[in-house]
Every structure is written in structure tokens, then in C-alpha cells.
Gaussian input, Z-matrix of N, CA and C with variables (Angstrom, degrees):
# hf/3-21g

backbone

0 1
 N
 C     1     B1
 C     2     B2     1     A1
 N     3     B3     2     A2     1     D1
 C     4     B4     3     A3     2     D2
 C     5     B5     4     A4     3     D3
 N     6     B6     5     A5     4     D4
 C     7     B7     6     A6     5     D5
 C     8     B8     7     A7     6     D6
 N     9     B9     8     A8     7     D7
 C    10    B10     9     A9     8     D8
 C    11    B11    10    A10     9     D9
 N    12    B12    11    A11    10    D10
 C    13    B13    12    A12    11    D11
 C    14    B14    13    A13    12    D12
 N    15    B15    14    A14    13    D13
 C    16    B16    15    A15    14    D14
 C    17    B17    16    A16    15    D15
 N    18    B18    17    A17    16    D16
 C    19    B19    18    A18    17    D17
 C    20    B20    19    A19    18    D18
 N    21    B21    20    A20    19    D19
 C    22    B22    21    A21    20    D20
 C    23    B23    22    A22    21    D21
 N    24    B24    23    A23    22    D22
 C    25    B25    24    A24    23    D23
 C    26    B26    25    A25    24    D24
 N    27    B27    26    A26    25    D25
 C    28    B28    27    A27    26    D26
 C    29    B29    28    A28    27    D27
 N    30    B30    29    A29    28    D28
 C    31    B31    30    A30    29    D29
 C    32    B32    31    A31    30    D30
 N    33    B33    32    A32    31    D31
 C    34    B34    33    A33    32    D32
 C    35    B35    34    A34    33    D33
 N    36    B36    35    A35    34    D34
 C    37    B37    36    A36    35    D35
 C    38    B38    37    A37    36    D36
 N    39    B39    38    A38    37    D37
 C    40    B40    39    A39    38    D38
 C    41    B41    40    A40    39    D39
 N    42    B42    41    A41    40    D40
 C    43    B43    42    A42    41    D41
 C    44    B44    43    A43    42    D42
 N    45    B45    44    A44    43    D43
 C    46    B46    45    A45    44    D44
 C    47    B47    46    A46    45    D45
 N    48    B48    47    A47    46    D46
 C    49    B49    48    A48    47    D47
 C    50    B50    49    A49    48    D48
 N    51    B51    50    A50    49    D49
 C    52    B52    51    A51    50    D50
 C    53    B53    52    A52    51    D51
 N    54    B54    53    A53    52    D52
 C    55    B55    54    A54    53    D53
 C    56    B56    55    A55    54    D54
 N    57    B57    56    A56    55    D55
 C    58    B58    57    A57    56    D56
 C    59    B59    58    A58    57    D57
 N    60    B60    59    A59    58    D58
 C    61    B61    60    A60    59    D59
 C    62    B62    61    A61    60    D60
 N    63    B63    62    A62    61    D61
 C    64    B64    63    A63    62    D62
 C    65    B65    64    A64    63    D63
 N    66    B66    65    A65    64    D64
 C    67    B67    66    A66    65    D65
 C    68    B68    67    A67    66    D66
 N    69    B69    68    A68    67    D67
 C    70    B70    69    A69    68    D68
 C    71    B71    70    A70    69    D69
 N    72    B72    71    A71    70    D70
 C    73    B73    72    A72    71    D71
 C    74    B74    73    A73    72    D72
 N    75    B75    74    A74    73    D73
 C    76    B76    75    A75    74    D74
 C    77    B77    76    A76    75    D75
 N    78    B78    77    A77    76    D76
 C    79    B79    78    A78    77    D77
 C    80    B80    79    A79    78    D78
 N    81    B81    80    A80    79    D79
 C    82    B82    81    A81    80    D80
 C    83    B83    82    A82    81    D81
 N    84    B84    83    A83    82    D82
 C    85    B85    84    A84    83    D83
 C    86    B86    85    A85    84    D84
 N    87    B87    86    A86    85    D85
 C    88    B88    87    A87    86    D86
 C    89    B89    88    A88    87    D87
 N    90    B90    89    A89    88    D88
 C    91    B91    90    A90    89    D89
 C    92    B92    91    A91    90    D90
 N    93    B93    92    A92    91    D91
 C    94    B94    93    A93    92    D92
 C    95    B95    94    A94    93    D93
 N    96    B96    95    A95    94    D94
 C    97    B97    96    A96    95    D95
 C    98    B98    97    A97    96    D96
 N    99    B99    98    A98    97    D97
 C   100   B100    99    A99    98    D98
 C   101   B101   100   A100    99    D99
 N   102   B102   101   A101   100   D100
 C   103   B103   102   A102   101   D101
 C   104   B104   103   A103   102   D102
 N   105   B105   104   A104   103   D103
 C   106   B106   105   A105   104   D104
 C   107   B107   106   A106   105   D105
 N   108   B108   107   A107   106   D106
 C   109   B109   108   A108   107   D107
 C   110   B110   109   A109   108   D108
 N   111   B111   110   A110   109   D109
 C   112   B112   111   A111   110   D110
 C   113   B113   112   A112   111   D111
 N   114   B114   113   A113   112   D112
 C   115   B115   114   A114   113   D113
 C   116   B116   115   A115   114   D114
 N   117   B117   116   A116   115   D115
 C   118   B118   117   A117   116   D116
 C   119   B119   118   A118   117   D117
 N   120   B120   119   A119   118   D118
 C   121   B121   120   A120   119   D119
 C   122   B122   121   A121   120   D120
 N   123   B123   122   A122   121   D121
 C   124   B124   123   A123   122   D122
 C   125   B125   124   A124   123   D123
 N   126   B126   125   A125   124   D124
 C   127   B127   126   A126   125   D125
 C   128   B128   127   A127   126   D126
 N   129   B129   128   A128   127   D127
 C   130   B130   129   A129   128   D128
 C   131   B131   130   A130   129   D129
 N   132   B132   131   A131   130   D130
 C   133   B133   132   A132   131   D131
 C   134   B134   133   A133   132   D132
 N   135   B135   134   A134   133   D133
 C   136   B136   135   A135   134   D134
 C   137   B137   136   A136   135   D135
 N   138   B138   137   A137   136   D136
 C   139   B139   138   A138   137   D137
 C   140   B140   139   A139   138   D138
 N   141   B141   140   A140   139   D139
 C   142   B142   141   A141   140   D140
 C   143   B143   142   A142   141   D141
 N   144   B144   143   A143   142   D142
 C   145   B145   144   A144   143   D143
 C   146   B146   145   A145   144   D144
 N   147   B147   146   A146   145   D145
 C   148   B148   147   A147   146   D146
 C   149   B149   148   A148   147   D147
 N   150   B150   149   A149   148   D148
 C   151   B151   150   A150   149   D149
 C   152   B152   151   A151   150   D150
 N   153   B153   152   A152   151   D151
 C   154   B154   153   A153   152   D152
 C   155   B155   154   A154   153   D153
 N   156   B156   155   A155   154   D154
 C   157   B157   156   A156   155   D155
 C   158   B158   157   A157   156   D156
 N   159   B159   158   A158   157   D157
 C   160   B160   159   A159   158   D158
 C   161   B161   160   A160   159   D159
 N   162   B162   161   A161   160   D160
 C   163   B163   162   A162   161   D161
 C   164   B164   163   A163   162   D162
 N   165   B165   164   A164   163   D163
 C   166   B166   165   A165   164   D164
 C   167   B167   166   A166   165   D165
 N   168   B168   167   A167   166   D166
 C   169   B169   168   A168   167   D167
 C   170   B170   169   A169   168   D168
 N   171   B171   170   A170   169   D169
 C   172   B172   171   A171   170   D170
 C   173   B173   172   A172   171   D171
 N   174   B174   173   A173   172   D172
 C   175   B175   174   A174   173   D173
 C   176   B176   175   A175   174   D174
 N   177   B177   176   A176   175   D175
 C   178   B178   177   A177   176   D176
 C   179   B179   178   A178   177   D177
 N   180   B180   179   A179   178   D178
 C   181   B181   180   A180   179   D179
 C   182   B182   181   A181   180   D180
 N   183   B183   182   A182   181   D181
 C   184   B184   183   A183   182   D182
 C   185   B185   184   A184   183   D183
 N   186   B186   185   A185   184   D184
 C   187   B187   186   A186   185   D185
 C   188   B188   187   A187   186   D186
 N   189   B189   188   A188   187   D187
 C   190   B190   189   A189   188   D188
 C   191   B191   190   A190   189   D189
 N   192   B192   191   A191   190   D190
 C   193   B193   192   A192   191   D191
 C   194   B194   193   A193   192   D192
 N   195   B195   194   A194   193   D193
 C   196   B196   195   A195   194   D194
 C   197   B197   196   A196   195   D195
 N   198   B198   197   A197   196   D196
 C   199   B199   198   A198   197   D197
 C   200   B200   199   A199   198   D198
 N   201   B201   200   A200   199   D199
 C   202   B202   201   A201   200   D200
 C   203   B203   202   A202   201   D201
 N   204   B204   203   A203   202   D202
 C   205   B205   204   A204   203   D203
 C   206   B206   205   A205   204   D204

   B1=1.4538
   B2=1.5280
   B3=1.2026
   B4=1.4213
   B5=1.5912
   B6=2.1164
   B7=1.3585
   B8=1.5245
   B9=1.3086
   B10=1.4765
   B11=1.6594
   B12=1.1368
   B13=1.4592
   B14=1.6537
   B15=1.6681
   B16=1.5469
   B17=1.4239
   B18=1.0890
   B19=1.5986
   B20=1.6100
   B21=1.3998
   B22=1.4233
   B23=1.6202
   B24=1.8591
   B25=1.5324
   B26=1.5773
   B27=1.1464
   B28=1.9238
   B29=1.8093
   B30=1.2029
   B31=1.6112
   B32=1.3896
   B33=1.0323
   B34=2.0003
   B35=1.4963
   B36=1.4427
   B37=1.7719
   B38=1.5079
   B39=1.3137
   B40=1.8928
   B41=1.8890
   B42=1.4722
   B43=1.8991
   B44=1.5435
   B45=1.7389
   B46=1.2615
   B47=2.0305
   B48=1.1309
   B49=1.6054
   B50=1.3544
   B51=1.1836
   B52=1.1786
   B53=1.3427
   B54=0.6581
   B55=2.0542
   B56=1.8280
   B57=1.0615
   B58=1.5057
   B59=1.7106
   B60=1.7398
   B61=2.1839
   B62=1.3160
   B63=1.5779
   B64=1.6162
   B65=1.6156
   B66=1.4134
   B67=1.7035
   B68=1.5397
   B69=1.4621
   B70=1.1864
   B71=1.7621
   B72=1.4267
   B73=1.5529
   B74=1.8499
   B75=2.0181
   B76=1.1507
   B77=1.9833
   B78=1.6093
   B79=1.2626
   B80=1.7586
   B81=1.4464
   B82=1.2126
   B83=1.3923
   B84=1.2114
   B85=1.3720
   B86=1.7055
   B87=1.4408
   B88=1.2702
   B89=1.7426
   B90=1.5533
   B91=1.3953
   B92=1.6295
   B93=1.3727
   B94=1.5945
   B95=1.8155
   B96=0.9392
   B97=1.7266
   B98=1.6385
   B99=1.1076
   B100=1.8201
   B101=1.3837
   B102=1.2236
   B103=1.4416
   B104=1.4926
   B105=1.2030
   B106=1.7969
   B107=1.5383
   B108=0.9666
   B109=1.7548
   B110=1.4391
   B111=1.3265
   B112=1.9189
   B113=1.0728
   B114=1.6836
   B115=1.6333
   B116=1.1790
   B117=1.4658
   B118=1.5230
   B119=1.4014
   B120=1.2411
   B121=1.4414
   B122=1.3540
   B123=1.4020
   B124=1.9199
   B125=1.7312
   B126=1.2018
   B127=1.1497
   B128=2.0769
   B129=2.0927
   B130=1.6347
   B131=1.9173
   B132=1.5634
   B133=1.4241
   B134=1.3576
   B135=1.3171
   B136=1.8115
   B137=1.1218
   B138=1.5716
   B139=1.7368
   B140=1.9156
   B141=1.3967
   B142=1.9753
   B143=1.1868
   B144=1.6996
   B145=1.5806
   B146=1.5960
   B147=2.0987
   B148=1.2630
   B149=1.3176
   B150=1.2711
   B151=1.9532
   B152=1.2058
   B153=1.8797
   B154=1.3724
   B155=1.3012
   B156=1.4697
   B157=1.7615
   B158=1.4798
   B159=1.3358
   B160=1.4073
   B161=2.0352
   B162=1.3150
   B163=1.4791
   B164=0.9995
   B165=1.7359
   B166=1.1480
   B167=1.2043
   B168=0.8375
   B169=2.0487
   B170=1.7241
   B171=1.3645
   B172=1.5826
   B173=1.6713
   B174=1.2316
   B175=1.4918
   B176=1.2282
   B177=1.6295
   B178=1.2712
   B179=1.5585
   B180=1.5196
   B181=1.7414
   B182=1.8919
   B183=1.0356
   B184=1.9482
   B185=1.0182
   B186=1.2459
   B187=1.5908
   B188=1.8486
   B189=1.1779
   B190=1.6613
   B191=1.5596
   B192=1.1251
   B193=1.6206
   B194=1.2707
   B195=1.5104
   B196=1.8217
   B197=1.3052
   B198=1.3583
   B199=1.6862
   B200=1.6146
   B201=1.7978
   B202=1.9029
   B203=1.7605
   B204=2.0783
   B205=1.5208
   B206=1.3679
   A1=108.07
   A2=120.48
   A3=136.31
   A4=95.64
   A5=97.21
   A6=94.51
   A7=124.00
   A8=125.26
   A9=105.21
   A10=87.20
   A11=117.84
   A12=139.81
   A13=100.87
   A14=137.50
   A15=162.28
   A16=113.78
   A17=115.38
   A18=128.18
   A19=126.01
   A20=133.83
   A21=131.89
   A22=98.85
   A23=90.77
   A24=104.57
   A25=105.57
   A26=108.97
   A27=127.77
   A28=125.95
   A29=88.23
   A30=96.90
   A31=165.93
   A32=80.21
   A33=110.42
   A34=102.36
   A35=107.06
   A36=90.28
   A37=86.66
   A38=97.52
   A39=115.89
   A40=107.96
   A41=106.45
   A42=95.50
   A43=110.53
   A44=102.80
   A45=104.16
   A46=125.34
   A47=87.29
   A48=126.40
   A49=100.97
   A50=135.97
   A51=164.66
   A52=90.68
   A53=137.74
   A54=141.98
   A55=102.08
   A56=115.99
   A57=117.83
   A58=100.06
   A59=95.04
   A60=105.86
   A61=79.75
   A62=129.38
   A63=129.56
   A64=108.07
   A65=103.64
   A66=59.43
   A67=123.69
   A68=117.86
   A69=112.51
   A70=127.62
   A71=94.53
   A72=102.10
   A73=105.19
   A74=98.76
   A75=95.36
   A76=96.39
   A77=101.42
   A78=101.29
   A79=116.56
   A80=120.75
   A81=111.32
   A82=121.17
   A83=125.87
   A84=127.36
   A85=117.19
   A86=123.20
   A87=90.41
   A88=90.61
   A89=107.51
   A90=106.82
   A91=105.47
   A92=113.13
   A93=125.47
   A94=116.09
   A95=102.76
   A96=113.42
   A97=125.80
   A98=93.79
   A99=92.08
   A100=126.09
   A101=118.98
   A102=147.83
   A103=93.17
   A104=123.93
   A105=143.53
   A106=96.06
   A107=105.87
   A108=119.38
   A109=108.71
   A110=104.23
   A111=93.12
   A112=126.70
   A113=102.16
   A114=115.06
   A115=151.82
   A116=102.82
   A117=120.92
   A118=114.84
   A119=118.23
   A120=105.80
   A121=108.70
   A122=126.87
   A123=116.60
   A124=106.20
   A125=103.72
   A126=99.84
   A127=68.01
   A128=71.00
   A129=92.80
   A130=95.71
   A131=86.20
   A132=100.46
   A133=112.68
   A134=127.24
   A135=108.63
   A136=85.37
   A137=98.27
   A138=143.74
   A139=108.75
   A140=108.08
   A141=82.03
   A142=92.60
   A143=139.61
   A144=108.79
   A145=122.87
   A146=104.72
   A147=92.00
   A148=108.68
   A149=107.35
   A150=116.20
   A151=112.04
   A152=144.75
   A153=128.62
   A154=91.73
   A155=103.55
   A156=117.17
   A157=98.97
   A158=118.86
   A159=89.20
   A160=98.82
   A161=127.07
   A162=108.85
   A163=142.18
   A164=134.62
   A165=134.73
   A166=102.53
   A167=112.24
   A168=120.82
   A169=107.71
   A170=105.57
   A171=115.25
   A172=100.58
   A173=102.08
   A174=108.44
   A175=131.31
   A176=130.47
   A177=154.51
   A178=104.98
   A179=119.21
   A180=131.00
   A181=73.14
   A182=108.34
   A183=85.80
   A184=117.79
   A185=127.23
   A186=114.05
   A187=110.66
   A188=108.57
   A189=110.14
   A190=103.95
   A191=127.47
   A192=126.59
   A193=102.61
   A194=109.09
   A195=116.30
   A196=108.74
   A197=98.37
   A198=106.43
   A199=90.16
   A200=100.06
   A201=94.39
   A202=76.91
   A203=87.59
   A204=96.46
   A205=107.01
   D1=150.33
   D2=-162.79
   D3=-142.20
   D4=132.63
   D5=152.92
   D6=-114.38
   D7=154.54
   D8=-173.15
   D9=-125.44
   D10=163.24
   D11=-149.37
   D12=-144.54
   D13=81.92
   D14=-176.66
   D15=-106.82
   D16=108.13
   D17=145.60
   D18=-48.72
   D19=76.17
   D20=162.82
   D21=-82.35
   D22=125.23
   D23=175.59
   D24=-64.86
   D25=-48.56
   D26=178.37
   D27=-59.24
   D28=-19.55
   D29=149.56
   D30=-62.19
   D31=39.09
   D32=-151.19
   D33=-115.40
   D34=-23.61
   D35=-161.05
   D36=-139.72
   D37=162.70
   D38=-164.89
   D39=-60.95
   D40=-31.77
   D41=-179.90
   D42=-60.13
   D43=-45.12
   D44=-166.71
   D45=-65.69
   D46=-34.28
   D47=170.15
   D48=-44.16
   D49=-84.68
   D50=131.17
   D51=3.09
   D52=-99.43
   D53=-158.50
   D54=-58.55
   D55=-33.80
   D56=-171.09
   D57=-72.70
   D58=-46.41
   D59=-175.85
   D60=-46.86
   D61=-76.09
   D62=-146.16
   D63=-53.36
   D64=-50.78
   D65=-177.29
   D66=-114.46
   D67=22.32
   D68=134.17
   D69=-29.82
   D70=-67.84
   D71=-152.41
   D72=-68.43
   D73=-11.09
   D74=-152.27
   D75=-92.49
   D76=6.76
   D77=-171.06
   D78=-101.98
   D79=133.29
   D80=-172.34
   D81=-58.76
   D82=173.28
   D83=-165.15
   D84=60.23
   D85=-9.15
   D86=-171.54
   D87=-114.35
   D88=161.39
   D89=-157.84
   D90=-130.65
   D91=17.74
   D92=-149.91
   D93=174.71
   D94=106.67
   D95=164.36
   D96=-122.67
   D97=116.06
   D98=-179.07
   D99=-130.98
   D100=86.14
   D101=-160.91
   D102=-64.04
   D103=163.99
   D104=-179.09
   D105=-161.70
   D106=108.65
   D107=-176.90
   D108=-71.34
   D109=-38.27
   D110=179.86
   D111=-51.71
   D112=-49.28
   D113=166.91
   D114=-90.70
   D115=-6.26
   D116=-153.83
   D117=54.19
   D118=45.54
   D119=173.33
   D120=-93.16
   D121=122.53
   D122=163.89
   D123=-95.54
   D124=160.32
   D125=167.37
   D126=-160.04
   D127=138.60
   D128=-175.18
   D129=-141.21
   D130=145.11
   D131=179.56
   D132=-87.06
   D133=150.08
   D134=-176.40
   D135=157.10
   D136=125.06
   D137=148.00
   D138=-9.09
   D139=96.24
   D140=175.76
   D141=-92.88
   D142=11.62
   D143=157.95
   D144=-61.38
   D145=-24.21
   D146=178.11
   D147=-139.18
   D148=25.93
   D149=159.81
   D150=-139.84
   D151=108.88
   D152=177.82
   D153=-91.40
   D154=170.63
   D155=-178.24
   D156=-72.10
   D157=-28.39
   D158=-164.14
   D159=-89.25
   D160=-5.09
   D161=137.41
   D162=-85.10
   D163=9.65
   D164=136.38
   D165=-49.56
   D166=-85.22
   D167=-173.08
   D168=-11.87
   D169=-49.16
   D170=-161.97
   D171=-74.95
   D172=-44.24
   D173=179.85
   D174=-77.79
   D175=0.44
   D176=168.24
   D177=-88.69
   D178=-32.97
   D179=-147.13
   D180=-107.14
   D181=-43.72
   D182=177.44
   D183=-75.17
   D184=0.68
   D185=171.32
   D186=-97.59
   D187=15.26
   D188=-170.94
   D189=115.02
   D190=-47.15
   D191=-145.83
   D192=-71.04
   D193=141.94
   D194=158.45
   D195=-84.90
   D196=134.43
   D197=-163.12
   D198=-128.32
   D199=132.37
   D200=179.30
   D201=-155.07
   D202=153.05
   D203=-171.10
   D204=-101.28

């Protein structure tokens, strides 16, 4: 298990929050999301046999979000 540690600028307020949990939780390999609203910081737990950070990254940035590490 791997944690990776992401800056979402859009993470601040309850819509975005909300849409980022979904499809985190809704994506395989990852087993853990933990949002901090002040900052947008995530740090998510997840498999790099079958999620690397740098496709989290890709798969957060297709849904709209600015994603910085």
C-alpha cells in the first residue's frame, strides 16, 4: 500500500469534496481518501501494483480538478 500526498485547488468546498470522495472511492486500487478542506490536501491510500500516483493525478485532472504535488 502506498500513500500519495495531492494538492486539489477545488477542494475547499462541499460540491467539490463530494465529487472528488466519489470517484476516488469509486476507483479500483484505491482503499482510502482523506480530504482536509482548508487546503485541499488528499492524501489517498492505494495499491501502486494497480494505481501509480502519476494515474491518480491523470484521473482526478479528467474530471476538471487542478491537481499539484
Amino acid at each position: 500500500m502506498q500513500t500519495t500526498t495531492l494538492y486539489v485547488k477545488e477542494a475547499t468546498s462541499e460540491g467539490p469534496i463530494l465529487n472528488l470522495e466519489s470517484i476516488l472511492l469509486k476507483t479500483e486500487g484505491v482503499e482510502r481518501a482523506i480530504i482536509d478542506v482548508d487546503d485541499g490536501e488528499i492524501k489517498v491510500d492505494h495499491s501502486e501494483d494497480t494505481l501509480t500516483s502519476d494515474q491518480l493525478v491523470t484521473l482526478i485532472e479528467q474530471y476538471g480538478l487542478n491537481v499539484t504535488k
